[in-house]
C-alpha positions in Angstrom: 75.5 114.4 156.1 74.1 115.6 159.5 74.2 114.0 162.2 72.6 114.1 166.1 74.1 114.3 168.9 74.7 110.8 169.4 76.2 110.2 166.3 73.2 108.8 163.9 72.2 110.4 160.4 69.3 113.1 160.5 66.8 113.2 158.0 65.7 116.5 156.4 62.6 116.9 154.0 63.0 120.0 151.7 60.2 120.8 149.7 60.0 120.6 145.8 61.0 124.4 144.8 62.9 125.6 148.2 66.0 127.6 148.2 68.9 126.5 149.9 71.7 127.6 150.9 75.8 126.4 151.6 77.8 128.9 153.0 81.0 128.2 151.1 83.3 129.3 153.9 81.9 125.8 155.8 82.8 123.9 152.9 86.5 125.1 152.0 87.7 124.9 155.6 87.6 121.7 156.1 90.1 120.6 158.6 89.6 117.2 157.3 90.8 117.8 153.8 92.8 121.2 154.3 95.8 121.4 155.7 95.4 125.0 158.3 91.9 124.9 156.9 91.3 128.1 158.8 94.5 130.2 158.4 95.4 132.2 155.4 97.9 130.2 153.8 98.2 131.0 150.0 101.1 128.8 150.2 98.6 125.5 149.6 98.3 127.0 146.0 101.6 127.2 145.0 102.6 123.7 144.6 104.0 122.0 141.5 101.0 120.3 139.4 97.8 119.6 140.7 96.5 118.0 143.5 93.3 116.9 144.4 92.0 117.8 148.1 89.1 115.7 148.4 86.3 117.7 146.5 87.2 120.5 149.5 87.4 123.8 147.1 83.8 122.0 145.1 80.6 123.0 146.8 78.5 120.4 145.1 
């Protein structure tokens, strides 16, 4: 969600048929779900089982 500068939701109208785009570097380095979001750290990989990170590797 965006937000203003004092805090309070922003509306955006996108028309029927208009391409967007994410950059998907904003949404996998979250700080708020990854720990070092923006180091290389394979290490966060590497872990025994899986474990979720907040939808912060899913675009969508």
């Amino acid at each position: 969600m965006v937000h203003d500068d004092d805090g309070n939701p922003k509306t955006y109208i996108i028309p029927a048929g208009t391409m967007t785009y994410i950059p998907l570097a904003a949404v996998q380095t979250s700080p708020k779900v990854w720990l070092r979001a923006n180091k290389f750290y394979p290490e966060r990989w590497l872990s025994d089982g899986w474990q979720s990170h907040g939808g912060g590797g899913v675009p969508w």
